[in-house]
C-alpha positions in Angstrom: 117.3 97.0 -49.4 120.1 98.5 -47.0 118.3 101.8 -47.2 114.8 100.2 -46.3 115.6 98.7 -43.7 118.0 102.2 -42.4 115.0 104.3 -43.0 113.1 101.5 -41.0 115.8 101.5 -37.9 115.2 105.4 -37.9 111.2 105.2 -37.7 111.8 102.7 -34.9 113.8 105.0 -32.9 112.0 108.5 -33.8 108.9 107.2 -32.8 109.9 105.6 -29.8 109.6 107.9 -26.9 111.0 104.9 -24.2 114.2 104.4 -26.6 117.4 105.6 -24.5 121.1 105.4 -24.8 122.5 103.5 -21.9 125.7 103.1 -22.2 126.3 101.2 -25.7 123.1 99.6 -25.1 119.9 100.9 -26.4 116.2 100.0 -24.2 113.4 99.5 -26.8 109.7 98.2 -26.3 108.8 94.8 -27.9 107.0 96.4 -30.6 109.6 99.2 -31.7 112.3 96.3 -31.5 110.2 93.6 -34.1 106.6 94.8 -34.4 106.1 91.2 -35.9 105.3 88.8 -33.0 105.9 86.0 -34.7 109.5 87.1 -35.4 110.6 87.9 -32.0 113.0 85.9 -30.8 114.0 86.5 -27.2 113.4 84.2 -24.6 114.2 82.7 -21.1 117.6 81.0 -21.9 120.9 82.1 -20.6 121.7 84.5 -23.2 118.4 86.1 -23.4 116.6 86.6 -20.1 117.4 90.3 -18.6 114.5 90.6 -15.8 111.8 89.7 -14.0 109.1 91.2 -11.8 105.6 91.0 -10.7 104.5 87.4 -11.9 103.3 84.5 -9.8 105.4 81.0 -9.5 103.9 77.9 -7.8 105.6 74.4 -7.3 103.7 71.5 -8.4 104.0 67.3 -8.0 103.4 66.4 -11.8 103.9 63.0 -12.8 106.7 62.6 -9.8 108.4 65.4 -10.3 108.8 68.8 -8.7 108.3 71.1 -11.5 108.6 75.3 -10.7 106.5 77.0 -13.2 106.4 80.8 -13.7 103.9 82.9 -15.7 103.1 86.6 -16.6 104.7 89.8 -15.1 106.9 92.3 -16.3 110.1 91.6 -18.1 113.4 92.3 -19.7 115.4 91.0 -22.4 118.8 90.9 -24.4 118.5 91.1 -27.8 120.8 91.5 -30.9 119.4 94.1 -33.2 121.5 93.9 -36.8 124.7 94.2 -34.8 123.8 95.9 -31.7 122.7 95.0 -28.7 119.6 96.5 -27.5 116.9 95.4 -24.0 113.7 94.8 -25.4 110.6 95.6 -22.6 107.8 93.1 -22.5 104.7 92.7 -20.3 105.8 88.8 -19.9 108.4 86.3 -20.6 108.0 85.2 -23.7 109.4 84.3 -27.5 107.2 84.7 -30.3 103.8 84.6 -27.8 103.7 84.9 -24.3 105.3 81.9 -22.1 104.4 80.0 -19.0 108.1 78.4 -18.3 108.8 75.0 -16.8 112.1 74.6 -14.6 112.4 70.6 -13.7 113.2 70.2 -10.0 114.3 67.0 -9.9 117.0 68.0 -11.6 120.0 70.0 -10.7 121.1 73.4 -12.2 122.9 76.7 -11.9 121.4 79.7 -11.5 123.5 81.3 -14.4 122.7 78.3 -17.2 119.3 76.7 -16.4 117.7 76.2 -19.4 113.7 75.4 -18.8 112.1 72.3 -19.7 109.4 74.3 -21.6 108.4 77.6 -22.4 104.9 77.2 -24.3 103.0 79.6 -26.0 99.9 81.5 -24.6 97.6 82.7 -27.1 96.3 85.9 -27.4 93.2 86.4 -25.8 94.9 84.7 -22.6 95.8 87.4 -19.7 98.6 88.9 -19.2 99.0 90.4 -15.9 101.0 91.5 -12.9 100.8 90.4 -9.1 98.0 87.6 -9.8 97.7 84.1 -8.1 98.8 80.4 -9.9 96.3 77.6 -7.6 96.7 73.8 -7.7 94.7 71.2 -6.7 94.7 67.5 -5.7 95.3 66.7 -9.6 98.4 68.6 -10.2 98.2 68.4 -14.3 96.1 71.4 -14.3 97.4 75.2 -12.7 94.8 78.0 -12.3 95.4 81.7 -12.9 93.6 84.5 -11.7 93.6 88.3 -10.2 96.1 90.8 -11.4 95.8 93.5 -13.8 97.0 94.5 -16.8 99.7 97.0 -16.9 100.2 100.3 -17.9 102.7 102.7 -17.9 104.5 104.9 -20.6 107.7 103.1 -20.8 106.3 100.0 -21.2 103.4 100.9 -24.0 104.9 99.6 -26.8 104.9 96.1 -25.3 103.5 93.5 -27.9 100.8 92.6 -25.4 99.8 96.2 -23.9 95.7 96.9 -24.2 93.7 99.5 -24.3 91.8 99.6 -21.2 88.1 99.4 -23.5 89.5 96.1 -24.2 90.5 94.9 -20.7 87.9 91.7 -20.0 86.0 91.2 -16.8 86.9 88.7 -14.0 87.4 84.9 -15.6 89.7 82.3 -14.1 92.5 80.3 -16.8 93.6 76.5 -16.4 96.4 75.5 -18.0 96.7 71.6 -18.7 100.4 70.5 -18.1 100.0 67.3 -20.4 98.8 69.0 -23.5 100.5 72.8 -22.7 97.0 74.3 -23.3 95.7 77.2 -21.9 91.9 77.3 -21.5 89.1 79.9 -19.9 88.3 77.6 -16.6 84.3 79.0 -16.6 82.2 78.8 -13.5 78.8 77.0 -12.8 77.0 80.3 -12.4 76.6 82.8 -15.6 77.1 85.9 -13.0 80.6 85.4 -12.1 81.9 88.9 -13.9 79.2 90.7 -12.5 79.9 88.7 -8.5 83.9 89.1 -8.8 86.6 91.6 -9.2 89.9 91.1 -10.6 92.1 91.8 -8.0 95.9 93.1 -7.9 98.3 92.3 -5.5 96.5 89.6 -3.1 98.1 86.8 -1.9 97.7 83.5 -2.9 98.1 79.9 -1.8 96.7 76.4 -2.2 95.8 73.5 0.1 96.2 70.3 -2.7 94.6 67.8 0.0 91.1 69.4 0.7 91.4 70.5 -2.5 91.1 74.0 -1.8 92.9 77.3 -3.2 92.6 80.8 -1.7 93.4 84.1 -2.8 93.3 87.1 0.2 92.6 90.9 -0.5 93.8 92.7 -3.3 92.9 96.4 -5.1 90.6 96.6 -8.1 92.7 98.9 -10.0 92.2 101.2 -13.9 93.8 98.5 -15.2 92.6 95.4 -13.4 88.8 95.7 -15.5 87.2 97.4 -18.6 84.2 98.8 -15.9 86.6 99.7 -13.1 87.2 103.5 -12.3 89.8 105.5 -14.4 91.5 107.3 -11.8 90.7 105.4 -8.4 91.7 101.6 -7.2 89.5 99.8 -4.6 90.7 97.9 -2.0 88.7 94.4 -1.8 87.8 93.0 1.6 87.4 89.3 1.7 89.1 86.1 0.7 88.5 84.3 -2.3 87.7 80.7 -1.7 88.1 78.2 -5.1 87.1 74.7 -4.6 88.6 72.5 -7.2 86.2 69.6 -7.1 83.2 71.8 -7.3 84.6 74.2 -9.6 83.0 76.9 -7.4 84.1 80.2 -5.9 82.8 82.0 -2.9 84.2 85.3 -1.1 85.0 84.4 2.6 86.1 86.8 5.3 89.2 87.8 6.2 90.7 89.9 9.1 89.7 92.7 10.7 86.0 93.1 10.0 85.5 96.0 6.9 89.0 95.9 6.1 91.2 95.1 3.3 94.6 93.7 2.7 97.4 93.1 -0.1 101.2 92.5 -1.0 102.0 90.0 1.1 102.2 86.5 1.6 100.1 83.6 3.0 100.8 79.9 3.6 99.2 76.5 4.8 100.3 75.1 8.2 100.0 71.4 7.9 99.0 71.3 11.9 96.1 70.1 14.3 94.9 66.6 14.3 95.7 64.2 11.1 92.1 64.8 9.7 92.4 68.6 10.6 92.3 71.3 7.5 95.5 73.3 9.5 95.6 76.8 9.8 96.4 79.7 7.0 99.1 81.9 8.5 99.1 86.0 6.4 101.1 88.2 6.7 99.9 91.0 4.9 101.7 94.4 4.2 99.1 97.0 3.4 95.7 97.9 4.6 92.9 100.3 3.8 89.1 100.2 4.5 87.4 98.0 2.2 85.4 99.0 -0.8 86.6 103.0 -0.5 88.2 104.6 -3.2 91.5 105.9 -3.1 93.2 107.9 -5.4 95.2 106.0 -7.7 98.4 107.9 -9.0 99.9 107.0 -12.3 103.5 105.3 -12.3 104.1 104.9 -8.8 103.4 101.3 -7.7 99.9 101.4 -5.9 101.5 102.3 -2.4 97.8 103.1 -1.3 97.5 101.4 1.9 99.3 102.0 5.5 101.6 99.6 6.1 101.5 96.8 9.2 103.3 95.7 12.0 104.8 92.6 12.1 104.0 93.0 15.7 101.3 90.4 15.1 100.2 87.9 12.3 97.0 86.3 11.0 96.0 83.0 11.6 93.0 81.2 9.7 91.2 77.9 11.3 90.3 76.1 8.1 88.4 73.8 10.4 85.9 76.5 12.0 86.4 79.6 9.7 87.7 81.4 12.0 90.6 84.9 11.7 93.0 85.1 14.6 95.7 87.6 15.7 98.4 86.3 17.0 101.2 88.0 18.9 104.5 88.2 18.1 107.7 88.8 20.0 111.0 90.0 18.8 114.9 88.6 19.7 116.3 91.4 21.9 113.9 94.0 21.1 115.1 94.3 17.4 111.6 94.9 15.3 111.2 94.8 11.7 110.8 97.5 9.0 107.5 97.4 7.8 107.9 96.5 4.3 105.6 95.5 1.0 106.3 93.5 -2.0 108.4 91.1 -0.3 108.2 87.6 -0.4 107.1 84.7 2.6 107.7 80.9 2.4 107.0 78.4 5.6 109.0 75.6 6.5 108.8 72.6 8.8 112.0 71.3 10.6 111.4 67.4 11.8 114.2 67.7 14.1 113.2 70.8 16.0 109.1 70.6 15.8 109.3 74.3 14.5 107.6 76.1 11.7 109.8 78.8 10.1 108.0 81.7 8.3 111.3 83.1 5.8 110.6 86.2 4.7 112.5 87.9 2.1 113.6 91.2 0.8 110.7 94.4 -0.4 110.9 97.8 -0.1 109.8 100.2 2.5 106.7 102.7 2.3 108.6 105.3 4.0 110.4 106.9 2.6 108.9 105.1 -0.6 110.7 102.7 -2.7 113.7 102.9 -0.2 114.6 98.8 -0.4 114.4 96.8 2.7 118.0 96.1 4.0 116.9 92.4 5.7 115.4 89.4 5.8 113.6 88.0 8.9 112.7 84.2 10.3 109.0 83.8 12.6 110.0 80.8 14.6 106.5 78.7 15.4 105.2 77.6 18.1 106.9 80.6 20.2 106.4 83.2 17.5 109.7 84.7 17.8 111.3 86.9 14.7 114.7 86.9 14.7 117.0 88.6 11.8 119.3 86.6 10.0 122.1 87.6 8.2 121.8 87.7 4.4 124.5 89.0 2.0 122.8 92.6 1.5 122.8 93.0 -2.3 120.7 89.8 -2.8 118.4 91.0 -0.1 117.5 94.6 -1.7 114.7 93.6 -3.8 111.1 93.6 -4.4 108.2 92.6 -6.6 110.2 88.8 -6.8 108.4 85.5 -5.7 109.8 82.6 -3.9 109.5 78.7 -3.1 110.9 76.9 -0.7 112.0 73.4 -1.9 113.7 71.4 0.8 116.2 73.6 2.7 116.6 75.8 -0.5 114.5 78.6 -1.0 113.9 79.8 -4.4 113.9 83.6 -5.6 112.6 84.1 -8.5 112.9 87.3 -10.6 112.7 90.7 -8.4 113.9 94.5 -9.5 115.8 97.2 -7.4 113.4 98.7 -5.1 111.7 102.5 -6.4 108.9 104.0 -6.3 108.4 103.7 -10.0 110.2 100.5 -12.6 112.5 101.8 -13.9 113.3 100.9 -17.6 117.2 100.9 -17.4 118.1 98.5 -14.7 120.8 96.6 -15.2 120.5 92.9 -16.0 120.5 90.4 -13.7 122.5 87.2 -14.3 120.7 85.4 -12.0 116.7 85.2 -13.1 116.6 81.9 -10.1 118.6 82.3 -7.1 119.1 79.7 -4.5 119.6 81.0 -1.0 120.1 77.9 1.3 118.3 78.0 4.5 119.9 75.9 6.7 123.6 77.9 6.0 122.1 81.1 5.4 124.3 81.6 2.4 123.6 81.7 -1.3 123.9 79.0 -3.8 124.7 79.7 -7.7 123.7 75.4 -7.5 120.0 74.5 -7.1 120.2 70.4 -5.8 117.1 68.4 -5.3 116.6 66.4 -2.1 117.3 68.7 0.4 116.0 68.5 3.9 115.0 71.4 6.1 117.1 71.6 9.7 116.2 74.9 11.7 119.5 76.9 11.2 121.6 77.6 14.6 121.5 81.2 14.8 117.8 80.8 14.6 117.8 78.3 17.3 119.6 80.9 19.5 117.2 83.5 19.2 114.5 81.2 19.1 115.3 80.0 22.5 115.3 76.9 21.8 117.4 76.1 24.7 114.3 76.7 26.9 112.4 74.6 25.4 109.9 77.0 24.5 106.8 75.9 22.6 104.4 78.7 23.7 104.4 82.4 22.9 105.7 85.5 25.1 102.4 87.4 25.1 100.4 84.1 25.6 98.0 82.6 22.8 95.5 84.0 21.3 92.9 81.0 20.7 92.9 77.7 22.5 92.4 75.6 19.2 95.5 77.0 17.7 97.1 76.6 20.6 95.9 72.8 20.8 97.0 72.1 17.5 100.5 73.4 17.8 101.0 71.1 21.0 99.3 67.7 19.2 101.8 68.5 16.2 104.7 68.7 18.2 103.7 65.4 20.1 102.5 67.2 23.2 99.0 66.4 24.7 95.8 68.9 25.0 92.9 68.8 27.0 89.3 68.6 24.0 88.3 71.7 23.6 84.3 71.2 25.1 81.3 72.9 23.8 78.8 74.2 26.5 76.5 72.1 25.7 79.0 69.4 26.0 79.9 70.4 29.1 76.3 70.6 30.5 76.1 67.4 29.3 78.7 65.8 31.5 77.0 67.5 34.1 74.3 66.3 34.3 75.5 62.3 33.8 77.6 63.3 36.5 74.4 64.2 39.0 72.4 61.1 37.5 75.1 58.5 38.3 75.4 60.1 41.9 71.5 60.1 42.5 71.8 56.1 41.1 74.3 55.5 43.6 72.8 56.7 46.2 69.0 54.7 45.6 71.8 51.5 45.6 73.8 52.7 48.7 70.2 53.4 50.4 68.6 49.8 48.8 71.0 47.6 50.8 71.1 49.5 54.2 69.5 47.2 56.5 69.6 44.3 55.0 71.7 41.1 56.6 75.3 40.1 55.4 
């Protein structure tokens, strides 16, 4: 028996080409480590979870509770192997089976201990991908997953969920039901939805639970994103994926510059406008390449295709009239942002200023490549003013993480030492869930529920708030958004009048003068 299972050790670590001595700690795929899946046992508690990069997260109302769930990605584990301790790779989170984890936000914990409410299994046959969207709707006991891709590289080939690209499937959207902790193909009315729509890697995702809409912006369709895409090219998708959860229909919209397309980087809802008003979307998007071209796609290095932009302006989306706008942007004493990808955006509303705050978070520079971004950077709303704030730089120097911003707490989720390439040996991290609290602009090991949001005074300063300011620098760039800015804020606007509208009051305006002068002229002569 000893000798079996010696002989067996050996096999495991002749035939493994990603096995390396670090340290007293040896780095094995999922496979190698237990090629039974049903007898792996690492998971997302404190003693097991290593790392985390490229899922998606999302923050859902479910039976009155705030629940953070997390899904798919890249991962790292601990693992004790007959003795030894050894990091296992995996294509996802899991134990046994892949795992969509629950973390129960009504509830306090440390970043150190959480334990989640749930880790379910996903069955096989359910994707497993990196950078892909979670949506919710109105009826928060469902999620939906879509976009991504599947993938590959030679360190992490001996994951227990790697494919074969012949056996990558086409485009299909997943619902998972948080009652029964089933995952199920969601499929669409129409029978052409493969053919219509590309799995995409890297867009950006958010969801508007009130009109019941969920969107999904840019993206690449990559090797690895489809069983017919191109082996050695990625295409950049134009457009904006439009899901409408009472329908159960999807339609590609338009997004940004006309022919263009975007990816890695974040988009959110601003709740503004007039109380029946959709809001606005507000992108800001790090890459951008013509849409539809190839471009070459270069194995191991993280899909860098694109050329980076500015944050010298950011896009705006009228849900009301369909309708892109770039907005200007001005920067506190001339400092101006890195250009950066893979980072991570969240907006917040402060009551007691009337500001939005766009946070954004950590990512890694395009040149030189992989090089991390050293800070993290606040867009003030309505005057659209970045300022930088001060971060503790080793929790900053990150990318490929997700965030959420609960209450003044914004939480960061996952994230790996910015290169060029994922690299197999990074050290754990003991935190999986960090909690950076916004309104100190410190970080927290202690996630607490019922926070509220207050505009932090350093960003007041640069915001100049002390003016009063609730227009831009430059000057805004559509009259609607402009509108709906000042009726949130408590301000009054002039309507916005059609032509037509305004011919109209015209020409009332000439017919009451002509009937007042046939009256004026009618009693002219006649006796007191």
């Amino acid at each position: 028996m000893f000798l079996t299972r010696a002989l067996w050790t050996v096999s495991w670590i002749s035939s493994l080409v990603l096995a390396q001595t670090n340290g007293s700690i040896r780095i094995f795929g999922a496979k190698t480590a237990e090629p039974d899946i049903e007898k792996q046992t690492w998971n997302w508690g404190p003693n097991s979870r290593c790392r985390l990069l490229a899922h998606a997260s999302i923050v859902v109302k479910h039976e009155g509770k705030d629940l953070l769930i997390f899904d798919g990605g890249m991962a790292k584990f601990k693992h004790n192997l007959n003795g030894e301790k050894i990091e296992v790779l995996e294509l996802t989170h899991m134990e046994k089976d892949p795992r969509t984890v629950i973390i129960d936000l009504s509830e306090p914990f440390t970043s150190r201990d959480f334990i989640p409410r749930s880790e379910f299994k996903k069955p096989l046959g359910v994707p497993v991908v990196n950078c892909f969207s979670l949506w919710k709707g109105s009826n928060q006991d469902w999620i939906f997953m879509q976009g991504g891709h599947f993938y590959d590289a030679e360190d992490w080939r001996n994951s227990s969920y790697w494919l074969e690209k012949k056996d990558i499937p086409l485009y299909t959207i997943w619902k998972y039901d948080l009652k029964t902790f089933t995952w199920t193909e969601n499929r669409l009315p129409t029978n052409d939805s493969e053919s219509r729509f590309k799995r995409a890697f890297g867009g950006a995702a958010v969801s508007v639970p009130w009109t019941d809409k969920s969107y999904y912006i840019g993206g690449i369709w990559t090797p690895r994103a489809s069983r017919d895409s191109m082996n050695a090219s990625a295409i950049p998708q134009s457009g904006m994926l439009v899901f409408d959860h009472k329908t159960n229909t999807l339609t590609n919209e338009s997004f940004g510059e006309p022919g263009m397309a975007y990816w890695h980087g974040s988009v959110n809802h601003l709740k503004i406008g007039k109380p029946e008003s959709a809001g606005f979307l507000i992108a800001l998007m790090a890459e951008t390449a013509p849409g539809g071209v190839p471009i070459e796609d270069k194995p191991g290095v993280n899909d860098e295709h694109g050329s980076s932009l500015s944050f010298e302006y950011i896009m705006l989306y009228d849900l009301d009239h369909k309708k892109w706008i770039n907005q200007s942007t001005t920067f506190y004493n001339g400092e101006v942002p890195v250009a950066r990808t893979r980072f991570c955006g969240q907006t917040v509303y402060s009551d007691e200023t009337k500001t939005w705050e766009l946070w954004v978070h950590g990512g890694m520079l395009m040149n030189p490549l992989g090089e991390a971004a050293p800070d993290a950077w606040v867009l003030t709303m309505p005057s659209f003013i970045w300022a930088r704030v001060e971060i503790p730089d080793s929790l900053v120097r990150m990318r490929s993480h997700s965030c959420n911003a609960v209450g003044s707490q914004l939480l960061i989720i996952g994230g790996y030492p910015s290169s060029a390439k994922v690299e197999k040996d990074a050290p754990c991290d003991s935190e999986i869930i960090k909690v950076l609290d916004m309104n100190q602009m410190t970080w927290s090991s202690h996630y607490t529920p019922g926070t509220v949001y207050r505009t932090p005074e350093l960003v007041r300063k640069k915001a100049e708030f002390h003016l009063k300011r609730v227009d831009p620098h430059s000057g805004w760039a559509d009259d609607r958004l402009r509108d709906a800015f000042h009726i949130s804020i408590g301000g009054s606007t002039p309507p916005i009048l059609s032509r037509g509208e305004i011919a109209g009051i015209v020409v009332s305006g000439v017919i009451v003068l002509i009937l007042l002068a046939l009256c004026i002229c009618s009693f002219i002569g006649k006796p007191l």
